[in-house]
N, CA, C and O of each residue as an XYZ file, in Angstrom:
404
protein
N       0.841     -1.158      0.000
C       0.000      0.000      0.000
C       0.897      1.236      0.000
O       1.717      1.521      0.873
N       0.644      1.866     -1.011
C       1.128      3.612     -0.794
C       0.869      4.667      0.368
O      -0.212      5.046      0.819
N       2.035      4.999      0.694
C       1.773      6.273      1.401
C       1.529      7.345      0.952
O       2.366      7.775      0.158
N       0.656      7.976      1.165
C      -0.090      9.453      1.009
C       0.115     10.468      1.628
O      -1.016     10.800      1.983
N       0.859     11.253      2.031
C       1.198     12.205      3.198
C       0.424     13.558      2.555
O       0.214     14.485      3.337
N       0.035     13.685      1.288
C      -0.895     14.734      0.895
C      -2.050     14.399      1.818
O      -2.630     15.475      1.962
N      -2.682     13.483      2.511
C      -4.018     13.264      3.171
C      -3.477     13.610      4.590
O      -4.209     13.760      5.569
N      -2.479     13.693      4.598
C      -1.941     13.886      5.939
C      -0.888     15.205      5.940
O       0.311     15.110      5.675
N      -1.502     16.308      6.253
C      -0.439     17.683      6.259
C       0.185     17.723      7.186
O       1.271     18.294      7.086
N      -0.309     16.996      8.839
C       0.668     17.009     10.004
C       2.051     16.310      9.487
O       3.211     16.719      9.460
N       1.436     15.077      9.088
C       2.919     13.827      8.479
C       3.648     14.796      7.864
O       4.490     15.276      8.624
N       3.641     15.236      6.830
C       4.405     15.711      5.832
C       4.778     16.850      6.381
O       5.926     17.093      6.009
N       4.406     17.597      7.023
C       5.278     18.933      7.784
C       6.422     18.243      8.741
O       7.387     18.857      9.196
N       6.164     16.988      8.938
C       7.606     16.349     10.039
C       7.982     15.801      9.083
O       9.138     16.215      9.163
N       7.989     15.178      8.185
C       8.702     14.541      7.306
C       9.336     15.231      6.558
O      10.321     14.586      6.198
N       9.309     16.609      5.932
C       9.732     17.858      5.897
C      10.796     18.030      6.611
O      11.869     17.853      6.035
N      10.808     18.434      8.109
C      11.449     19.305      9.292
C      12.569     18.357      9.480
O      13.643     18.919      9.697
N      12.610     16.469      9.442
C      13.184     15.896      9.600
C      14.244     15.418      8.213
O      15.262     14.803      8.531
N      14.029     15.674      6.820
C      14.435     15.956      6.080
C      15.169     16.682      5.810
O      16.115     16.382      5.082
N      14.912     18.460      6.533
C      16.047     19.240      6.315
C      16.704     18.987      7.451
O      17.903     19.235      7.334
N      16.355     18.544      8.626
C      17.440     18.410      9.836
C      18.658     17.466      9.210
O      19.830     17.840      9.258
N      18.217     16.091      8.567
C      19.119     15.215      8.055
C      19.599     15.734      6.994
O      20.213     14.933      6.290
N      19.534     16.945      6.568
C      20.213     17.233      5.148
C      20.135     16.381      3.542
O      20.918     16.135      2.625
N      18.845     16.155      3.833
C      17.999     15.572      2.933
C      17.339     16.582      1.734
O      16.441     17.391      1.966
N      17.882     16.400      0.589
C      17.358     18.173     -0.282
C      16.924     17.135     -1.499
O      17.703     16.243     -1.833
N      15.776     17.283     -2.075
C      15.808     17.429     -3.743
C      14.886     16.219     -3.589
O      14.340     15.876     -2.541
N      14.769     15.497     -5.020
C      13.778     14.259     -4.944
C      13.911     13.198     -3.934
O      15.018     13.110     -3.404
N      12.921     12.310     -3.537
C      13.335     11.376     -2.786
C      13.799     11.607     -1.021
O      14.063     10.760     -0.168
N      13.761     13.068     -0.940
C      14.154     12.960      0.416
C      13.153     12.765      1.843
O      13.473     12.722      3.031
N      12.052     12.689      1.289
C      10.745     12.214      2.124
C      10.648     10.766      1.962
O      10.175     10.388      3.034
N      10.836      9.723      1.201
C      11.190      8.768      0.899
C      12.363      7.975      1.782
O      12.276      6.852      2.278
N      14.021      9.343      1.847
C      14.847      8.623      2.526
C      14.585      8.965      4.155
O      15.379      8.480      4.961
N      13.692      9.635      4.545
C      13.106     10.187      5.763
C      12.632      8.821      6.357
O      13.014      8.430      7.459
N      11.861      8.191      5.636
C      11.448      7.012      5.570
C      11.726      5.893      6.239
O      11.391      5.339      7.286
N      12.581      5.684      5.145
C      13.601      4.612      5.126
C      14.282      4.665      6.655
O      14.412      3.802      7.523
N      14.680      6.170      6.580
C      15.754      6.018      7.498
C      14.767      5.752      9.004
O      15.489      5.203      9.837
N      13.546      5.960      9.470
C      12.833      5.857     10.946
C      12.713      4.407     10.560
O      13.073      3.563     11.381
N      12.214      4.016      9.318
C      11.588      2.321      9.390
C      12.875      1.373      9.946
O      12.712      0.609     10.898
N      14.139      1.501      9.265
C      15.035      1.221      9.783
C      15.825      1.270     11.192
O      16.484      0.305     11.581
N      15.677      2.764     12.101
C      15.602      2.447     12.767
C      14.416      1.790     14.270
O      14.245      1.527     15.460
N      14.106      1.838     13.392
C      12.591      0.991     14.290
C      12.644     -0.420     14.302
O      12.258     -1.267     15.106
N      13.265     -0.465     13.122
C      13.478     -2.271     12.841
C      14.614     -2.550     14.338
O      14.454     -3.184     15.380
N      15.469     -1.934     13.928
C      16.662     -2.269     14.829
C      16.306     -2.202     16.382
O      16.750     -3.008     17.199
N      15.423     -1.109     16.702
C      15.087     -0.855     18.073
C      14.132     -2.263     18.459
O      14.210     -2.507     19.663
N      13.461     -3.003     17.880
C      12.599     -3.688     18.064
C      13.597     -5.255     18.193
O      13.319     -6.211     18.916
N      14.424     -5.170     17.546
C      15.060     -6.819     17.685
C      16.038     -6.242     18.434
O      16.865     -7.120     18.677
N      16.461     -4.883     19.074
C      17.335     -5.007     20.206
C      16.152     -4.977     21.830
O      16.420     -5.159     23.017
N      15.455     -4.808     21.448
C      14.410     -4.642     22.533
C      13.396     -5.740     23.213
O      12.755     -5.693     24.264
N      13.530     -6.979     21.962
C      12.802     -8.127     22.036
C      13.662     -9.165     22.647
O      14.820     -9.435     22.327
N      12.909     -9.733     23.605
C      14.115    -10.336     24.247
C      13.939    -12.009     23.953
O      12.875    -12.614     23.826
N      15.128    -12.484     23.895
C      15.141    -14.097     23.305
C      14.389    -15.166     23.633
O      13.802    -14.798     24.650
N      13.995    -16.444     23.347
C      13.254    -17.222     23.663
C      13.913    -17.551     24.944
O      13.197    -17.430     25.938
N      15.117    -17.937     25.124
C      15.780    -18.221     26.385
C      15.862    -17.311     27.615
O      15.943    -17.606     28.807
N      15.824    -16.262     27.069
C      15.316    -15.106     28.504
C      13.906    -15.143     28.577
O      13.666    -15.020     29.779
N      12.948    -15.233     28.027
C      11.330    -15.418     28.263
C      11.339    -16.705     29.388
O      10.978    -16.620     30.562
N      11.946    -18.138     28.568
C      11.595    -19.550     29.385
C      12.632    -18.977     30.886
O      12.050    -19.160     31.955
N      13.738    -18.476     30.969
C      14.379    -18.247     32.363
C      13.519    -17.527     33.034
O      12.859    -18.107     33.896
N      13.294    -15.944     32.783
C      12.148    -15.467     33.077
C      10.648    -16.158     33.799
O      10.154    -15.784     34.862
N      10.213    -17.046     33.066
C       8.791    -17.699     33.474
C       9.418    -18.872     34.555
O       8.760    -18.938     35.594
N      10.149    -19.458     34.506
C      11.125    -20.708     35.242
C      11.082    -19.476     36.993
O      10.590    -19.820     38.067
N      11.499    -18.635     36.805
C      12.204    -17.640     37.757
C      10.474    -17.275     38.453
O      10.288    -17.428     39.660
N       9.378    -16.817     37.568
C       8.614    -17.029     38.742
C       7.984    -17.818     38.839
O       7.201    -17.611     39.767
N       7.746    -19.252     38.103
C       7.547    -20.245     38.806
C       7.158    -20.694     40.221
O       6.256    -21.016     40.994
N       9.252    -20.369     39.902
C       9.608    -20.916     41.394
C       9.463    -19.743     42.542
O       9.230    -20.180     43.669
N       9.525    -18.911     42.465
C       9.368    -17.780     42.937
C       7.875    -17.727     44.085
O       7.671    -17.578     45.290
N       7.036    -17.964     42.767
C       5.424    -18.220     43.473
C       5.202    -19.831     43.955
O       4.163    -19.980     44.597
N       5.820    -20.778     43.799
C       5.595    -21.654     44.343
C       6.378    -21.961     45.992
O       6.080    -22.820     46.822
N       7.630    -20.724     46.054
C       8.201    -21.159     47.076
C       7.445    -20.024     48.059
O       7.171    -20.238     49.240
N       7.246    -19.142     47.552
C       5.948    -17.960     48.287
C       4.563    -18.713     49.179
O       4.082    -18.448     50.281
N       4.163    -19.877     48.012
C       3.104    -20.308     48.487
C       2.776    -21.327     49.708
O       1.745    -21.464     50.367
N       4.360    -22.168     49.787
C       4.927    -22.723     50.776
C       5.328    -21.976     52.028
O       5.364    -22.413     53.178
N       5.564    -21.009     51.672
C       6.259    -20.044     53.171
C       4.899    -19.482     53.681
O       4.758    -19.512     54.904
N       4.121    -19.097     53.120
C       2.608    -18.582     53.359
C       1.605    -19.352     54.076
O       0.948    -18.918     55.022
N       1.508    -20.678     53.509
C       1.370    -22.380     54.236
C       2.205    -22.496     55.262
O       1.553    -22.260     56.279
N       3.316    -22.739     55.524
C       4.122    -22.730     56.713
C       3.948    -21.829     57.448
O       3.728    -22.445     58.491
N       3.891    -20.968     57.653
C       3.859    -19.607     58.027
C       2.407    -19.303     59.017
O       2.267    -18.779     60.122
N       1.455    -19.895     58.050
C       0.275    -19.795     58.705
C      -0.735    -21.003     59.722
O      -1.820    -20.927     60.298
N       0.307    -22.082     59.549
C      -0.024    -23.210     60.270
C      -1.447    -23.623     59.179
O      -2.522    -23.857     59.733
N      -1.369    -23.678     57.851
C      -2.421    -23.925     57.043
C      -2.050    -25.352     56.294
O      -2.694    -25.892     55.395
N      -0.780    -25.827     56.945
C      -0.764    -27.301     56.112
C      -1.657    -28.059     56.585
O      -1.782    -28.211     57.800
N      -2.630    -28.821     55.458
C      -3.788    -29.715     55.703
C      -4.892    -29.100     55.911
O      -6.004    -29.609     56.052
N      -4.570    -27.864     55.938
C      -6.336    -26.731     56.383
C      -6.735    -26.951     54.783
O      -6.557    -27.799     53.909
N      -7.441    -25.555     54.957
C      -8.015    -24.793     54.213
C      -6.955    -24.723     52.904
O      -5.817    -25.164     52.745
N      -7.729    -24.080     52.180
C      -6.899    -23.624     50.468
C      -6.013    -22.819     51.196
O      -6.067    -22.627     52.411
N      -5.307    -22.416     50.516
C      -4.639    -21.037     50.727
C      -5.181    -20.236     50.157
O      -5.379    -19.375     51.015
N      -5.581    -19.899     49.266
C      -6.490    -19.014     48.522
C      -7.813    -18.696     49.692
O      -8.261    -17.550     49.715
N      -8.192    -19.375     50.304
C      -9.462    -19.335     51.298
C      -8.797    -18.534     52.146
O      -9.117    -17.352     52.269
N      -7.682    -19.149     52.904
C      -7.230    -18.477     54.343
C      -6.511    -17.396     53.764
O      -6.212    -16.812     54.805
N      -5.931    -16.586     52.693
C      -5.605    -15.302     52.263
C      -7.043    -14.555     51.966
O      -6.955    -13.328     51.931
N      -8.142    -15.020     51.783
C      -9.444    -13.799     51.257
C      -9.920    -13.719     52.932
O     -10.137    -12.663     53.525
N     -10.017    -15.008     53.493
C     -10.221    -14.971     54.769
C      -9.529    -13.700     55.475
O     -10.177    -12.714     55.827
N      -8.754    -13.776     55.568
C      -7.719    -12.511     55.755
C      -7.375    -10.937     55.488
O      -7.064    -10.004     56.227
N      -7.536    -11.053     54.370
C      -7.550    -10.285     53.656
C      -8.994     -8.933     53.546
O      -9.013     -7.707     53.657
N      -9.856     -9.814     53.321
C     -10.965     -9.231     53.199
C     -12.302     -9.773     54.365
O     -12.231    -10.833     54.986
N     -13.364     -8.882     54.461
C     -14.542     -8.851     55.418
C     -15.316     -9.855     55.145
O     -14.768    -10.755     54.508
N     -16.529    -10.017     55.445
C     -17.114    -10.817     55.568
C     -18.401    -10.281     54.280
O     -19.273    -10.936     53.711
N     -18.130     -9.257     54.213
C     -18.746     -8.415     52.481
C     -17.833     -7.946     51.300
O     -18.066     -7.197     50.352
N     -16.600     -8.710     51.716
C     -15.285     -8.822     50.753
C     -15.298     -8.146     50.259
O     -15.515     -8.229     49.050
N     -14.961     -6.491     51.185
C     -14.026     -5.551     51.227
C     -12.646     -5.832     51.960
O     -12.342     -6.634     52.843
N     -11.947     -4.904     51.288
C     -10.671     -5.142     52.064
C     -10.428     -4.620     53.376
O     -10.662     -3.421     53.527
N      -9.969     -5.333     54.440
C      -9.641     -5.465     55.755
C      -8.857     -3.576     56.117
O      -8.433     -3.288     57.237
């Protein structure tokens, strides 16, 4: 699909301003205006996206994180063999018209 920046006078007044800032003159320089943000956008986005192996460490990390939380919370509260934990935290937490405490 074509870009139109005639339908758009805001666009084209920055595409303009950023043109002469880059020393961009004559045909094509709204074009290399272009080029040059798409590009760096490309780059900002695969330095910014983070790897499959930092996502799975990441999710691994709270995992364990919330599972060792949920144990200390259980221990903690003398709730091994009770209630959910989920029960004895709203229990807690909130009234008996489950607002907060």
């Amino acid at each position: 699909m074509a870009i139109n920046l005639a339908h758009r006078a805001d666009l084209d007044q920055r595409v303009e301003k950023l043109a002469a800032r880059l020393g961009l003159t004559g045909k094509g320089r709204k074009t290399g205006v272009i080029e040059r943000a798409l590009t760096a956008l490309e780059e900002r986005v695969e330095r910014d996206r983070p790897s499959r192996e930092a996502i799975v460490a990441s999710l691994d990390h709270y995992i364990r994180a919330g599972s060792h939380r949920c144990e200390r919370l259980s221990a903690g509260n003398g709730l091994d063999g009770g209630a959910p934990l989920s029960l004895a935290l709203q229990e807690v937490l909130y009234d008996e018209h489950g607002l907060p405490k």
